[in-house]
Phi, psi and omega in degrees: 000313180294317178318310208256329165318291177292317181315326205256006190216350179252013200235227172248022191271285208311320181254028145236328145327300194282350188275327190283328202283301141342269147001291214270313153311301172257015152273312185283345151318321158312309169307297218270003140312300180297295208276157185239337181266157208248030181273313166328327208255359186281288192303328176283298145008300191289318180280325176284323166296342179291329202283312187298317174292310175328327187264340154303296192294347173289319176286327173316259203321335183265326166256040182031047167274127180291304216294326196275330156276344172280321168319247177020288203305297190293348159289302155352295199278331147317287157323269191312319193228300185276339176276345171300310214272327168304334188266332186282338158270344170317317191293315186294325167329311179296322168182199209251001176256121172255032173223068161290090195293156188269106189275326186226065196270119172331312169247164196271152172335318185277320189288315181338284179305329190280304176320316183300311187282331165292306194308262189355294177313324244234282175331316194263000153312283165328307192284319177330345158309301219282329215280325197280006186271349212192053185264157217188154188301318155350298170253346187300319182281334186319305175305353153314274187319314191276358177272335156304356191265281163337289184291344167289324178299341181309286173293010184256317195257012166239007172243157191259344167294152182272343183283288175342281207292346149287359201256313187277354157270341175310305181323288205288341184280322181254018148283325174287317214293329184310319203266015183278313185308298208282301174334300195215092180291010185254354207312130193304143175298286205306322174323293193294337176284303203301300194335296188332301195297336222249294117002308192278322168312321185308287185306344176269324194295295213276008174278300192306319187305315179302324128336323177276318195283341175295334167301277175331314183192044117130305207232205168214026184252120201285342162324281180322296214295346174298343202252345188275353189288141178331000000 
């Protein structure tokens, strides 16, 4: 079964896997560009980490690495559950609606989207070095990642809320991690748990933080809080 598994995973079911999987990585970074409520933008996060393990595990299986499925499993759990679920008390912290919208994000919904799509162009511009050194379904995908990297960084420096701008860094952590993946498919388990770990301290630092300024003074809109200076 595994004989007939790995042929079939070396054939074109594997570079359509890998496509959908992909696929899936940078449309819900699209969503999460697009949308403003920010319980909407938790769940979508939650659906892009399910997608990133998926894309672990299509290489796992196709280069029949056990490091690269346990990578799979802890991305699953991580992506998919606890960071999602991290934001989401970020959110209940912040405030007391729990469809809290992102209201006055530096750029509006049309210009947004119009940026995702230069950025993307841009990724796959850049990436045309990486692609040509090794080509491959694979590496064929780098630009994928980096354009999801690229949109996180987007939504990390145009939204004012602190829950948003932890959505865009988590966001921009599973564009490295994709396109860390999509590179070099051996890449050490451990290189990758410390990222993880490392991403999950960030996300515990910045929930309490969010919990504190809402305590403190009221909101989490990083505007305000400027107004508050002497």
């Amino acid at each position: 079964m595994s004989a007939v598994m790995s042929g079939v995973m070396t054939s074109t079911v594997y570079v359509q896997l890998l496509d959908l999987a992909c696929g899936a990585l940078l449309a819900t970074a699209v969503v999460i560009v697009w949308r403003r409520r920010l319980a909407a933008i938790i769940r979508t996060f939650a659906v892009q980490g399910a997608a990133l393990a998926a894309l672990a595990g299509v290489l796992a299986v196709h280069a029949r690495d056990v490091r690269l499925g346990v990578i799979a499993a802890g991305v699953l759990a991580l992506r998919a559950v606890v960071f999602p679920w991290l934001l989401g008390r970020a959110l209940a912290a912040s405030g007391p609606a729990p469809g809290e919208r992102e209201t006055r994000p530096l750029v509006n919904v049309t210009a947004s989207l119009l940026a995702v799509a230069v950025l993307t162009l841009i990724a796959y511009a850049v990436s045309r070095p990486l692609t040509a050194l090794a080509p491959s379904p694979a590496a064929d995908a780098i630009p994928v990642g980096i354009a999801v990297t690229l949109a996180g960084f987007f939504v990390l420096v145009t939204r004012r809320r602190a829950v948003s701008q932890l959505a865009g860094f988590l966001l921009m952590d599973n564009g490295i991690t994709a396109t860390g993946l999509l590179t070099t498919a051996s890449a050490g388990l451990l290189t990758e748990a410390g990222v993880s770990l490392d991403v999950l301290l960030a996300a515990v630092v910045l929930r309490a933080l969010a919990g504190r300024m809402r305590d403190a003074f009221g909101d989490t809109d990083l505007d305000d809080l400027r107004e508050l200076r002497d």
